[in-house]
PDB file as gemmi writes it, atoms N, CA and C in Angstrom:
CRYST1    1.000    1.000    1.000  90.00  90.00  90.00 P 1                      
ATOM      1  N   UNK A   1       9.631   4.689 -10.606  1.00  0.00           N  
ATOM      2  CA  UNK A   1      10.349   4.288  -9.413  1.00  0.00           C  
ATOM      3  C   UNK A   1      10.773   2.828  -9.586  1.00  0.00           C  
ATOM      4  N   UNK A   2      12.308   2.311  -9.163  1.00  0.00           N  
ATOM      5  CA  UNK A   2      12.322   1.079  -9.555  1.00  0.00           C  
ATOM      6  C   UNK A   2      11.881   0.351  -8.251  1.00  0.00           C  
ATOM      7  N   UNK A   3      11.460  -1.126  -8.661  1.00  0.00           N  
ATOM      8  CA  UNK A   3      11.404  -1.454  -7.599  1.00  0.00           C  
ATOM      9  C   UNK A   3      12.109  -1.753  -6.581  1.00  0.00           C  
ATOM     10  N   UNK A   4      13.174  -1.646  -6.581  1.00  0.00           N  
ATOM     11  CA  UNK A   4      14.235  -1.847  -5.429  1.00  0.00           C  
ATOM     12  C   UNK A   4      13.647  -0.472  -4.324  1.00  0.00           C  
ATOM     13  N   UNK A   5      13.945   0.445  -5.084  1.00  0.00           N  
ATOM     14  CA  UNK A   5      13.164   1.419  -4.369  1.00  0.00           C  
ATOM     15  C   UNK A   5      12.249   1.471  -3.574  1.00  0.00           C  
ATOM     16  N   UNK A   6      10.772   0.641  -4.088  1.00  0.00           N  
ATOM     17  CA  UNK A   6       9.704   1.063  -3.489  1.00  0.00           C  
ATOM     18  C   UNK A   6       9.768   0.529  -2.354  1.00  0.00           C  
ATOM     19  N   UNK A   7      10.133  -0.664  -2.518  1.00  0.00           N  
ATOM     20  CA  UNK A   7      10.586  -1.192  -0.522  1.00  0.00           C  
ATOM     21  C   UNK A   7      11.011  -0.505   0.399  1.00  0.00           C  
ATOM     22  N   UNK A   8      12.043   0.013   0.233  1.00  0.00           N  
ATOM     23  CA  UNK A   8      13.081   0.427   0.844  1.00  0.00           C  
ATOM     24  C   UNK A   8      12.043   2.113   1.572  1.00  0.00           C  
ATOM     25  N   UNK A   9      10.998   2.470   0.951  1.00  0.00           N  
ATOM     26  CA  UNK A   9      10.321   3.654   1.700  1.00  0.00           C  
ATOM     27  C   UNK A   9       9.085   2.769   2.583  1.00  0.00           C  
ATOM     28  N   UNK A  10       9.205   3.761   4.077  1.00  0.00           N  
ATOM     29  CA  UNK A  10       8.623   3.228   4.953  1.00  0.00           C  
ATOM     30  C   UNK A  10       7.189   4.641   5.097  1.00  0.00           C  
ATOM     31  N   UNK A  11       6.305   3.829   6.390  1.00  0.00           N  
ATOM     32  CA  UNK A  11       5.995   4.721   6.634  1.00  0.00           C  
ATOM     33  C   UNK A  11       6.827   4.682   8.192  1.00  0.00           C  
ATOM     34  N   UNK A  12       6.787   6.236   8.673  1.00  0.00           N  
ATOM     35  CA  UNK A  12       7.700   6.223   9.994  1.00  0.00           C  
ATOM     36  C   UNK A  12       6.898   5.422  11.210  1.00  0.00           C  
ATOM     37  N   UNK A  13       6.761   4.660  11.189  1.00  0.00           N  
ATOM     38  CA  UNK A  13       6.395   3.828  12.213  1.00  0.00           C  
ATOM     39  C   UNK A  13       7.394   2.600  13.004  1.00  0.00           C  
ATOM     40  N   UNK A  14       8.777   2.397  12.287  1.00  0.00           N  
ATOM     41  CA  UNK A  14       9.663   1.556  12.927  1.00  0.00           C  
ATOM     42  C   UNK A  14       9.623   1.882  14.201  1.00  0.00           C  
ATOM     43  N   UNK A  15       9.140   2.667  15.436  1.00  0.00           N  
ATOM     44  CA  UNK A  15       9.724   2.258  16.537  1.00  0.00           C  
ATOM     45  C   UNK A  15       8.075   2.139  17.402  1.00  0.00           C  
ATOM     46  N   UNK A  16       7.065   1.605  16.909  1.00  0.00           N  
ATOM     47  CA  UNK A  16       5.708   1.609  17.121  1.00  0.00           C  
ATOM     48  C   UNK A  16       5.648   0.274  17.580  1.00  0.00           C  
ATOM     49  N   UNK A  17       5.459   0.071  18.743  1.00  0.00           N  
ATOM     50  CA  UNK A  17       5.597  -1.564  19.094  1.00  0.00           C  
ATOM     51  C   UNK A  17       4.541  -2.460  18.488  1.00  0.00           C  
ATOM     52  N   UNK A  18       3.377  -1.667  17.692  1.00  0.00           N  
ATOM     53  CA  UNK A  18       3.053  -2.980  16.808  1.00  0.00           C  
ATOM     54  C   UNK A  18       4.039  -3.345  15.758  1.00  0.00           C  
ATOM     55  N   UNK A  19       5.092  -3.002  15.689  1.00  0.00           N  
ATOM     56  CA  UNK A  19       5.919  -3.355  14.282  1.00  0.00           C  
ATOM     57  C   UNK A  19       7.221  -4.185  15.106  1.00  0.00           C  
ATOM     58  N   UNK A  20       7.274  -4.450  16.375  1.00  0.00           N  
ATOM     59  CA  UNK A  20       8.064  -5.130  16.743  1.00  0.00           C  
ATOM     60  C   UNK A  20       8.169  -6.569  16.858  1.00  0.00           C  
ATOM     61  N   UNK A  21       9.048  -7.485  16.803  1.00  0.00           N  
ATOM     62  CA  UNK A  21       8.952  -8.643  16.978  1.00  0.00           C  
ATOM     63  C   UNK A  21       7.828  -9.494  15.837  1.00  0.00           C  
ATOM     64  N   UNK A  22       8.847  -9.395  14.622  1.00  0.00           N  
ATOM     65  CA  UNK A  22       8.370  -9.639  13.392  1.00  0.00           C  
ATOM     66  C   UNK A  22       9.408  -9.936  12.311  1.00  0.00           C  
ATOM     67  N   UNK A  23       8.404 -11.426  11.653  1.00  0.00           N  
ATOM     68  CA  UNK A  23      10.040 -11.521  10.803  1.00  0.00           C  
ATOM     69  C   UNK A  23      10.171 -10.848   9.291  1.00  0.00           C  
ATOM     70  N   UNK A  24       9.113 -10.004   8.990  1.00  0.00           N  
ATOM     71  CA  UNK A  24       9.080  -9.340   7.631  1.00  0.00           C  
ATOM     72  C   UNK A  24       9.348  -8.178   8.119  1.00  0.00           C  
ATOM     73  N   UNK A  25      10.652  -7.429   7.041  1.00  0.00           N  
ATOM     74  CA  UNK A  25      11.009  -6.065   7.419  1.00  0.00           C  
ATOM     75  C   UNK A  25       9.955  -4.883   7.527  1.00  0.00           C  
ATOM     76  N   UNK A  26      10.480  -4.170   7.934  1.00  0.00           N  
ATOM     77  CA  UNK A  26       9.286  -3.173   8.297  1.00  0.00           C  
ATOM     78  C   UNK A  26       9.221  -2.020   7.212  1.00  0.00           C  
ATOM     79  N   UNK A  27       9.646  -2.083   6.175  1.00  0.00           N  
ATOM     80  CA  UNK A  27       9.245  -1.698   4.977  1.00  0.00           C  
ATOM     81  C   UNK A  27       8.495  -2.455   4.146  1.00  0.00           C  
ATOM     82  N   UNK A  28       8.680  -3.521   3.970  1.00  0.00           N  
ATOM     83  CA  UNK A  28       7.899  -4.495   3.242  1.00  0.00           C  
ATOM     84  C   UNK A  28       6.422  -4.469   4.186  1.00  0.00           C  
ATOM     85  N   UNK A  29       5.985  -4.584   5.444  1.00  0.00           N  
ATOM     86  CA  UNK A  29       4.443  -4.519   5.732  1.00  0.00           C  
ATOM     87  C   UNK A  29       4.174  -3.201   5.971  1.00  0.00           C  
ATOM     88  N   UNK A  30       5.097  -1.734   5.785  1.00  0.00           N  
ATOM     89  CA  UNK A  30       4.352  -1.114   5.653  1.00  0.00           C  
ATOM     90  C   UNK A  30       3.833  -0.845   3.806  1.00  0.00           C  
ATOM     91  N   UNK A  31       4.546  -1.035   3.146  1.00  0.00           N  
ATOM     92  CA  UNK A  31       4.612  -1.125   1.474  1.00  0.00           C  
ATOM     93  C   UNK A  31       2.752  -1.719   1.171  1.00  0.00           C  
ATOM     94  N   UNK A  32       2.817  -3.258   2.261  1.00  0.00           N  
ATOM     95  CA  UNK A  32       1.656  -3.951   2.187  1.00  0.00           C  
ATOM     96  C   UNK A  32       0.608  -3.194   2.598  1.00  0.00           C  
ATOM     97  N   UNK A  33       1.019  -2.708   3.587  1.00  0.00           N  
ATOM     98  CA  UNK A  33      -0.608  -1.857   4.454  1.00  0.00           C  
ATOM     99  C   UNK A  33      -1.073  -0.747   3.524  1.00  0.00           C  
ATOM    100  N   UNK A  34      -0.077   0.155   2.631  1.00  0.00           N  
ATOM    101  CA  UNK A  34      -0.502   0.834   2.180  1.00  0.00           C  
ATOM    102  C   UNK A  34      -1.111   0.724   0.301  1.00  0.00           C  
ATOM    103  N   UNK A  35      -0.577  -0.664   0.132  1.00  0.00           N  
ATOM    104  CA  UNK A  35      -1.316  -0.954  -1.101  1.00  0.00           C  
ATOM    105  C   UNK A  35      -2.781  -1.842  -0.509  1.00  0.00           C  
ATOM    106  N   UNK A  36      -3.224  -2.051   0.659  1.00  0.00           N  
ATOM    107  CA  UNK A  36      -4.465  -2.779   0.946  1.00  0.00           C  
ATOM    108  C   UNK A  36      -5.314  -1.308   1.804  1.00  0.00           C  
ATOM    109  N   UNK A  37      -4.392  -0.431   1.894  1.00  0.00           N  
ATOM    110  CA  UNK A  37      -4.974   1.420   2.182  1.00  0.00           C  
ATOM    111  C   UNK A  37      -5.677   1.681   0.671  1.00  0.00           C  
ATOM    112  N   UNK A  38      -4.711   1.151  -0.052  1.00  0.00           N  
ATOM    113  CA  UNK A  38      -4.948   2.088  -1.707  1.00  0.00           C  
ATOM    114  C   UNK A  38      -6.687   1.269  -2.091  1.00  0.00           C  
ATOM    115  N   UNK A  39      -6.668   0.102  -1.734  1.00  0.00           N  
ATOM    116  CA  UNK A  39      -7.863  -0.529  -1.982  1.00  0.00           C  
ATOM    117  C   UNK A  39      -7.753  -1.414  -2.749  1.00  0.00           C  
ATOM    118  N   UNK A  40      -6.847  -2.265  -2.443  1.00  0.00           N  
ATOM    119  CA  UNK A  40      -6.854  -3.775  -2.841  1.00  0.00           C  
ATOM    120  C   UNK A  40      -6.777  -4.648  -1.677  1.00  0.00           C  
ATOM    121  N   UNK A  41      -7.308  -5.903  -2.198  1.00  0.00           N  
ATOM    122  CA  UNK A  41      -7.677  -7.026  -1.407  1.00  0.00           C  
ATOM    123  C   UNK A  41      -6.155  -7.391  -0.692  1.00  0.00           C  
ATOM    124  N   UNK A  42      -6.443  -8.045   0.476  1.00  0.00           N  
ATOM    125  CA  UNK A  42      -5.552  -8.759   0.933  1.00  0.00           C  
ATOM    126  C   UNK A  42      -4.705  -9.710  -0.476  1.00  0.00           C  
ATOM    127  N   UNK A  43      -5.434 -10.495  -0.583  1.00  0.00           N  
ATOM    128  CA  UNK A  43      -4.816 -11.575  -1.765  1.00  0.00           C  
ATOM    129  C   UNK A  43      -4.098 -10.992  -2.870  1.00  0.00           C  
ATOM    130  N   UNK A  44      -4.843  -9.665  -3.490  1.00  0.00           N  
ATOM    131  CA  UNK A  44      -4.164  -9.406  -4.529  1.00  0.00           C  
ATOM    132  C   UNK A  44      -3.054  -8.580  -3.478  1.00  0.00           C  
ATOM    133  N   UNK A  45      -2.958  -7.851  -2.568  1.00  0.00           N  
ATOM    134  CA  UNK A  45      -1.506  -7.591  -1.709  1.00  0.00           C  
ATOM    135  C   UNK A  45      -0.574  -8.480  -1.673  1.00  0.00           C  
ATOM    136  N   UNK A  46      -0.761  -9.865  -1.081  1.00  0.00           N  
ATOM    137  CA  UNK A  46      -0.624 -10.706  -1.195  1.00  0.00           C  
ATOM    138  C   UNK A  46       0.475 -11.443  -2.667  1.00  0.00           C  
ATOM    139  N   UNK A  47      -0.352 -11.365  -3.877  1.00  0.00           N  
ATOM    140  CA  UNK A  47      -0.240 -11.690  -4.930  1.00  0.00           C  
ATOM    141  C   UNK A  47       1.092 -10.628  -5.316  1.00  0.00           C  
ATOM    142  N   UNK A  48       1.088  -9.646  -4.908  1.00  0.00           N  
ATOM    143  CA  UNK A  48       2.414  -8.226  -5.678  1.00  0.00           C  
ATOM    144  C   UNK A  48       3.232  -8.663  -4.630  1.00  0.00           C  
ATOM    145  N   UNK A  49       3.429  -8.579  -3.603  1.00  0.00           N  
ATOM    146  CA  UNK A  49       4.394  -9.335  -2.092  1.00  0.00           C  
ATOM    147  C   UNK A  49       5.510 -10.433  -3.102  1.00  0.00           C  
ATOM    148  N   UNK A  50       4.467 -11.292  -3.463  1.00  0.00           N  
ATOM    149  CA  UNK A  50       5.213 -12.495  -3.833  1.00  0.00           C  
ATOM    150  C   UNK A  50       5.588 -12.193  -5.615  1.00  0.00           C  
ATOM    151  N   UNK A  51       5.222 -11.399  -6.125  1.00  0.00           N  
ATOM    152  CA  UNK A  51       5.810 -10.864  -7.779  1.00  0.00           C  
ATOM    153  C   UNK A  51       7.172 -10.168  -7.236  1.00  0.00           C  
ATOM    154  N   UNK A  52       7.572  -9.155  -6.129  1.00  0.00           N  
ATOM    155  CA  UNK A  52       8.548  -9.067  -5.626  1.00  0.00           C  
ATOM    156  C   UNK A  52       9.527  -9.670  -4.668  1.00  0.00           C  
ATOM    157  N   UNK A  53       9.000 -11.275  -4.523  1.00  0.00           N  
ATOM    158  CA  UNK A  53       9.602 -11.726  -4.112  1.00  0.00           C  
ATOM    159  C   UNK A  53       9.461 -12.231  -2.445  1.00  0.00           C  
ATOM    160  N   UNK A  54       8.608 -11.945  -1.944  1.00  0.00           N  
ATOM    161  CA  UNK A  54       8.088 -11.865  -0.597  1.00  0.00           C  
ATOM    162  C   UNK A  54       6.870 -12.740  -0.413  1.00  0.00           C  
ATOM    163  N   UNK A  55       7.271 -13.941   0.256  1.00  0.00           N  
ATOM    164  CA  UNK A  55       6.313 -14.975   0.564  1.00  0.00           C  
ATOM    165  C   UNK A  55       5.668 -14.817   2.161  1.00  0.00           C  
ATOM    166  N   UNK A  56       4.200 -13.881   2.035  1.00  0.00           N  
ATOM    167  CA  UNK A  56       3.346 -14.211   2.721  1.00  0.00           C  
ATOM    168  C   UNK A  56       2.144 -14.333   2.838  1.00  0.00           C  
ATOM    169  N   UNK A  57       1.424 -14.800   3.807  1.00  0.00           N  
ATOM    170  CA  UNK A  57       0.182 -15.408   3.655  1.00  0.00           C  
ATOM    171  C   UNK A  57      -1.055 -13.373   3.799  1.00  0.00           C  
ATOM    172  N   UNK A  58      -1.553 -13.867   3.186  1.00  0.00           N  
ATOM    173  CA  UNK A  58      -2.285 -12.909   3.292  1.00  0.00           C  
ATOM    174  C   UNK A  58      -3.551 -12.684   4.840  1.00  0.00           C  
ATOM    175  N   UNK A  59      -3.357 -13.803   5.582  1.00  0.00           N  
ATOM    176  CA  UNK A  59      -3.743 -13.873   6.699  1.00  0.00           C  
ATOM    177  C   UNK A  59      -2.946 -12.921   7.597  1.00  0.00           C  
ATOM    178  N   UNK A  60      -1.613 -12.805   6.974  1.00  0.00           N  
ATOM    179  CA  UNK A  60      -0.149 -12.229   8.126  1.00  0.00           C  
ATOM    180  C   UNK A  60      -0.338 -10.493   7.326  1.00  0.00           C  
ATOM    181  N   UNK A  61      -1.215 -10.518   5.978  1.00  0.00           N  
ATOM    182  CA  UNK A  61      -1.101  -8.921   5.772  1.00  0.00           C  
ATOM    183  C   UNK A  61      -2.302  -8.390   6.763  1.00  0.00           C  
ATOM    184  N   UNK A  62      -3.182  -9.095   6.875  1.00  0.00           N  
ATOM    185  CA  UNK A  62      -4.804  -8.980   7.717  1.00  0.00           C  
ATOM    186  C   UNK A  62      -4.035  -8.351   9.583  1.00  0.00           C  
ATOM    187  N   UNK A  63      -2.952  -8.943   9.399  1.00  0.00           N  
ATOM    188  CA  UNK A  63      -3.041  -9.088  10.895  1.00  0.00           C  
ATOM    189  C   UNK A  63      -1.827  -7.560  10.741  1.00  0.00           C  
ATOM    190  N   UNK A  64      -1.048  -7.411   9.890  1.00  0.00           N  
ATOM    191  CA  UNK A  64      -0.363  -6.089  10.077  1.00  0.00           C  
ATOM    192  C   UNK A  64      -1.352  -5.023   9.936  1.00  0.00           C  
ATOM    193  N   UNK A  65      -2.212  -4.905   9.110  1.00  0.00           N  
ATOM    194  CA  UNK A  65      -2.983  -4.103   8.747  1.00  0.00           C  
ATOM    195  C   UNK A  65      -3.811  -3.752   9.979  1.00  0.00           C  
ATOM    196  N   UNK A  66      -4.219  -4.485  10.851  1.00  0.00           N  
ATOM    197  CA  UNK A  66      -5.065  -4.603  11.899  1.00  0.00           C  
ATOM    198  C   UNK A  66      -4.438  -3.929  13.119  1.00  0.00           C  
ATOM    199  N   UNK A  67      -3.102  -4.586  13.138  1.00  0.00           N  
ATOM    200  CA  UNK A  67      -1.815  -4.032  14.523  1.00  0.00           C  
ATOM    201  C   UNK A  67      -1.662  -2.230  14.034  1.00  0.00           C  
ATOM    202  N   UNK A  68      -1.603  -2.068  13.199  1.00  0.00           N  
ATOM    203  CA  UNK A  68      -1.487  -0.545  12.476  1.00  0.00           C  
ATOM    204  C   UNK A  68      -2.554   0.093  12.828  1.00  0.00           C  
ATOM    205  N   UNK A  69      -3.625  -0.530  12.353  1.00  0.00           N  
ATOM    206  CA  UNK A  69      -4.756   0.425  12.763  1.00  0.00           C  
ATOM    207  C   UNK A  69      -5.153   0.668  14.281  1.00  0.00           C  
ATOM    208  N   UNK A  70      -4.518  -0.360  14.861  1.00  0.00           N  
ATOM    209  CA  UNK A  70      -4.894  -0.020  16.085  1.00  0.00           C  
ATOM    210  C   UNK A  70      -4.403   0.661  17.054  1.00  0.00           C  
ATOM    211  N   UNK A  71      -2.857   0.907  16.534  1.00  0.00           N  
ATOM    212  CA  UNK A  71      -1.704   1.727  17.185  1.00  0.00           C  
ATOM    213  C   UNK A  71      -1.731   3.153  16.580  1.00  0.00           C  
ATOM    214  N   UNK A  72      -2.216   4.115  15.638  1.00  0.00           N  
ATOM    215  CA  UNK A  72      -1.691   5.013  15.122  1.00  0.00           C  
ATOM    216  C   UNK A  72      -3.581   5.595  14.737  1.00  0.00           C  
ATOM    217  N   UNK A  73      -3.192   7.110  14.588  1.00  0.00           N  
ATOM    218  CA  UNK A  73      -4.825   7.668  14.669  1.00  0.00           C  
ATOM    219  C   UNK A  73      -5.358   7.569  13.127  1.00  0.00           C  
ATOM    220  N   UNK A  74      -6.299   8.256  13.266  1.00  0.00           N  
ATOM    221  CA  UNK A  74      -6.800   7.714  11.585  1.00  0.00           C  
ATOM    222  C   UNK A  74      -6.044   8.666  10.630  1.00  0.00           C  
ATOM    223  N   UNK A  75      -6.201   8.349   9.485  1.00  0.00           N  
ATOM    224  CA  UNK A  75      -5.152   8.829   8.371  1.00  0.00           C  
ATOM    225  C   UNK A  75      -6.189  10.444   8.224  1.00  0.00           C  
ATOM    226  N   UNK A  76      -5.192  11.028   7.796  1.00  0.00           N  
ATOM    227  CA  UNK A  76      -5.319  12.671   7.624  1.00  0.00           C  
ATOM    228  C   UNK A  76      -6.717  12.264   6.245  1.00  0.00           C  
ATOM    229  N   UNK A  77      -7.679  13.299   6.259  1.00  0.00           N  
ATOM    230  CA  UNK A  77      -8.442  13.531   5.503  1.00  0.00           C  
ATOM    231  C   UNK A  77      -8.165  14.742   4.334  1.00  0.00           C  
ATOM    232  N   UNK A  78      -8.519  14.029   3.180  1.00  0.00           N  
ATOM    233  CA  UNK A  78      -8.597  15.447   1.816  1.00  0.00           C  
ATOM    234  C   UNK A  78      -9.145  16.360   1.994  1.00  0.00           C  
ATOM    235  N   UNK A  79      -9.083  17.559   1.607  1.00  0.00           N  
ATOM    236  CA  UNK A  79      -9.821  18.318   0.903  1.00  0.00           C  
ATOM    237  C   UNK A  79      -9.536  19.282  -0.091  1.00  0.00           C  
ATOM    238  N   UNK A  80      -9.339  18.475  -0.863  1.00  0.00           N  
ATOM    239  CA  UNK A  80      -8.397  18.537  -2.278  1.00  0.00           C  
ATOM    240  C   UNK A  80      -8.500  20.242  -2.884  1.00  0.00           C  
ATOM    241  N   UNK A  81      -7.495  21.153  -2.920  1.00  0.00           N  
ATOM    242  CA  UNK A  81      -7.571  22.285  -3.905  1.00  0.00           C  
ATOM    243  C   UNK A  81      -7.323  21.850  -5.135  1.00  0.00           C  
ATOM    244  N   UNK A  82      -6.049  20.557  -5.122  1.00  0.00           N  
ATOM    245  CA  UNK A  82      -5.336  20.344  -6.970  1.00  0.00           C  
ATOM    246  C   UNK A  82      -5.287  19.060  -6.652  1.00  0.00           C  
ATOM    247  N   UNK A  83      -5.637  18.430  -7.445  1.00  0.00           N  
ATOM    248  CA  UNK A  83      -5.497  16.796  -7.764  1.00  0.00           C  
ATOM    249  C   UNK A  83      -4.687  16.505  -8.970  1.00  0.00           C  
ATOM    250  N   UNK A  84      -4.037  15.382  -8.684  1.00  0.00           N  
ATOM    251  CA  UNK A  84      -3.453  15.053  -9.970  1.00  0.00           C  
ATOM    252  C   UNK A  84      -4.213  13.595 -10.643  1.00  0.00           C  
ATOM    253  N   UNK A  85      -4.300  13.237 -11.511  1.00  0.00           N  
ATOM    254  CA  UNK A  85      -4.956  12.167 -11.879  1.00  0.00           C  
ATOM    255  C   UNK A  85      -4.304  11.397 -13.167  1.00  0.00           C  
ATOM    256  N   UNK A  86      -3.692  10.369 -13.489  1.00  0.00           N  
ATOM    257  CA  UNK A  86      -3.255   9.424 -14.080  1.00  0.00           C  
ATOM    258  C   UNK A  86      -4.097   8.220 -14.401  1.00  0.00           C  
ATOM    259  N   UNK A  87      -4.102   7.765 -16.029  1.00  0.00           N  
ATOM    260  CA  UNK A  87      -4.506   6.617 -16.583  1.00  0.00           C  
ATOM    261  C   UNK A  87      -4.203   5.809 -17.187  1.00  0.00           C  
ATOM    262  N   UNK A  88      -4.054   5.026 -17.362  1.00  0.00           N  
ATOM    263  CA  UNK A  88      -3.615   4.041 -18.317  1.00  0.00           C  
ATOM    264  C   UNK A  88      -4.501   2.944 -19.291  1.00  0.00           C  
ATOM    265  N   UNK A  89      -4.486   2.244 -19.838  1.00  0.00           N  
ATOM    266  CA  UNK A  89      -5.000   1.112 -20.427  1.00  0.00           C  
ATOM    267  C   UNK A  89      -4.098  -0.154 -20.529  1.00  0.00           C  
ATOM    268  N   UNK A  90      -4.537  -1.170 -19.837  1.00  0.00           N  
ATOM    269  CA  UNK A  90      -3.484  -2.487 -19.822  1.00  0.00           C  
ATOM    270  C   UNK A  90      -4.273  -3.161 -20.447  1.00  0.00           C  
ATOM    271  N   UNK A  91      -3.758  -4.377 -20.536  1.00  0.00           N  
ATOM    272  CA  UNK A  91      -4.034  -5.639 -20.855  1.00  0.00           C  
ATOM    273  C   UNK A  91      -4.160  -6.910 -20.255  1.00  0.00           C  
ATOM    274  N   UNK A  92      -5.106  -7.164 -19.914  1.00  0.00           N  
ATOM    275  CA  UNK A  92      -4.944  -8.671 -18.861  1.00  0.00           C  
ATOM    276  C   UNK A  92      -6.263  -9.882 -19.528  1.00  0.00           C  
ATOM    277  N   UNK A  93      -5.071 -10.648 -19.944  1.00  0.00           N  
ATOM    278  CA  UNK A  93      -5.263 -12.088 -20.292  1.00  0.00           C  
ATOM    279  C   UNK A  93      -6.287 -11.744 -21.811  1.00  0.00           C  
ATOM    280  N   UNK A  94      -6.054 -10.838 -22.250  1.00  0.00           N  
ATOM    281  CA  UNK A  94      -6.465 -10.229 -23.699  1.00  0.00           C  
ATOM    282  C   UNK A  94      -7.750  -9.222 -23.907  1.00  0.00           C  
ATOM    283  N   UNK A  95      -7.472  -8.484 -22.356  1.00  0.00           N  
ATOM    284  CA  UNK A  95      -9.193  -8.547 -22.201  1.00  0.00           C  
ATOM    285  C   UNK A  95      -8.944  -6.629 -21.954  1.00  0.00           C  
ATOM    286  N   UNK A  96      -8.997  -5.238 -22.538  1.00  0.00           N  
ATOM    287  CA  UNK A  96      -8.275  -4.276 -22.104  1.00  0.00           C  
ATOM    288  C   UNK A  96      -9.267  -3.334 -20.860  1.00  0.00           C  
ATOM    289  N   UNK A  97      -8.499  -3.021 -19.793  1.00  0.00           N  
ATOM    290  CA  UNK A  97      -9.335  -2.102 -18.963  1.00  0.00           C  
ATOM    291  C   UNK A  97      -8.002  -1.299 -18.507  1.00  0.00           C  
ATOM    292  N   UNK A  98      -9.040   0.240 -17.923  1.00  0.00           N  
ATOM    293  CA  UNK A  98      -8.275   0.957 -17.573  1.00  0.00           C  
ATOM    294  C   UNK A  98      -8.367   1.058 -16.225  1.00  0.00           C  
ATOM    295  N   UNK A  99      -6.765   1.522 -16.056  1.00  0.00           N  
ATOM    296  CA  UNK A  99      -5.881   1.843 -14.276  1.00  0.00           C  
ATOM    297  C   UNK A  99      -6.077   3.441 -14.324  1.00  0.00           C  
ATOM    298  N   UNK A 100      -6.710   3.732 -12.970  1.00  0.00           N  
ATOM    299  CA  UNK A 100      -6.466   5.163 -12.670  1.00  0.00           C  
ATOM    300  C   UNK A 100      -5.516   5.531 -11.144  1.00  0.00           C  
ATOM    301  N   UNK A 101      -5.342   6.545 -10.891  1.00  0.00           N  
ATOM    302  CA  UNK A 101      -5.440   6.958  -9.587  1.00  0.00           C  
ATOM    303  C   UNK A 101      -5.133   8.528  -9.752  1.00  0.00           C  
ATOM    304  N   UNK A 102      -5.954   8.636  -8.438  1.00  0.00           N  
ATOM    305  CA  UNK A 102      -5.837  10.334  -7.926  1.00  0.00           C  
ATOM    306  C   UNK A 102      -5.044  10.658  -6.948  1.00  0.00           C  
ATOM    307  N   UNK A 103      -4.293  11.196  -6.768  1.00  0.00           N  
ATOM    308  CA  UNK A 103      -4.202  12.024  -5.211  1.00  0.00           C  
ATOM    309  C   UNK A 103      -3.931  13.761  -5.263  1.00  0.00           C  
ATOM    310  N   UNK A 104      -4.351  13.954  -3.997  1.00  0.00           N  
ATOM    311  CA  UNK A 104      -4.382  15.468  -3.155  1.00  0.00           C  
ATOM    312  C   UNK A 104      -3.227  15.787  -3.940  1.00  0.00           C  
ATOM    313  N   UNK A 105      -2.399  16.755  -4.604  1.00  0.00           N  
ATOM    314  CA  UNK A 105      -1.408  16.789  -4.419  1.00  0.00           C  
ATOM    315  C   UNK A 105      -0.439  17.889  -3.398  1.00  0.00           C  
ATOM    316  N   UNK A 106      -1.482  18.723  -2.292  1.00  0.00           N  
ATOM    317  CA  UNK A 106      -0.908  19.222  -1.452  1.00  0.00           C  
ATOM    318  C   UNK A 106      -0.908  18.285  -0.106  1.00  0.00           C  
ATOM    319  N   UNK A 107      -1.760  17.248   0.008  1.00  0.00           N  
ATOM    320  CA  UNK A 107      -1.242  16.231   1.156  1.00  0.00           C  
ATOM    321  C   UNK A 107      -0.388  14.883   0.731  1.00  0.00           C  
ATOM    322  N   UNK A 108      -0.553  14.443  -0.605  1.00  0.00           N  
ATOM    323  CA  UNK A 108      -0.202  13.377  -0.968  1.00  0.00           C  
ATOM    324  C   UNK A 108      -0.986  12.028  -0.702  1.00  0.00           C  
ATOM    325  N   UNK A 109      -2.485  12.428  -0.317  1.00  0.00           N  
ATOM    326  CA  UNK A 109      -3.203  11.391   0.036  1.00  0.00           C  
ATOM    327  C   UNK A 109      -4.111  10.795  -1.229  1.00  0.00           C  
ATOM    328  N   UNK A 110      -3.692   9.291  -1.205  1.00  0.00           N  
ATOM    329  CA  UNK A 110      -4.537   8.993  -2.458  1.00  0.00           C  
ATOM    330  C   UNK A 110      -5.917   8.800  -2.074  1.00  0.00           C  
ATOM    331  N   UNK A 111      -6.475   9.901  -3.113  1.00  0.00           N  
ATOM    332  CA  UNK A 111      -8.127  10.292  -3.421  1.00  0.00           C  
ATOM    333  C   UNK A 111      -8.849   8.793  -3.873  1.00  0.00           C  
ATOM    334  N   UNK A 112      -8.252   8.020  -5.063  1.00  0.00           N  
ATOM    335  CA  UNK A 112      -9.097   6.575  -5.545  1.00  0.00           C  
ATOM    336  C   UNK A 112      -8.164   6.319  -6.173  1.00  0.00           C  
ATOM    337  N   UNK A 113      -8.197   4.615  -6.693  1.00  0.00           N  
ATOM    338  CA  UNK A 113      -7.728   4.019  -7.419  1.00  0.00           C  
ATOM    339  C   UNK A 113      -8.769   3.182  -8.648  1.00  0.00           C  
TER     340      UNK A 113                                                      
END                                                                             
């Protein structure tokens, strides 16, 4: 997926008045909420925000993340028949570990990262 792309998908929540009256588009904090869903830190959210170009404080992802949860019910639960699962091996700062993730693939809910 390029990244121009990945912005540009929301979750449907644009007309949820926690998403109102805000100056980051409402693809970009939902993009955020759901990579600090996937299970990363604010900061490192934070840290990919601003690799694409998007300067904010990770105090302002704390506080979307928070307005979300408090407006909308809890996220649908697995119970996985078929999973799909992906790995990789990177490289960071010379040092190699591996990236996974799972998801449901009849809900689309990611299982772990």
């Amino acid at each position: 997926m390029l990244l121009s792309n990945l912005l540009k998908q929301s979750l449907d929540t644009a007309t949820l008045e926690c998403w109102q009256r805000e100056w980051t588009a409402t693809p970009v904090r939902a993009f955020a909420v759901r990579l600090h869903a996937a299970g990363l830190s604010l900061r490192e959210t934070e840290a990919i925000l601003r690799l694409l170009g998007v300067e904010r404080s990770f105090q302002a992802i704390f506080q979307w993340v928070h307005r979300l949860a408090d407006s909308v019910s809890d996220p649908p639960k697995a119970t996985p028949r078929r999973v799909a699962v992906d790995e990789t091996a990177v490289k960071i700062n010379g040092e190699w570990s591996w990236l996974y993730a799972a998801i449901d693939l009849d809900t689309k809910v990611i299982l772990d990262v």
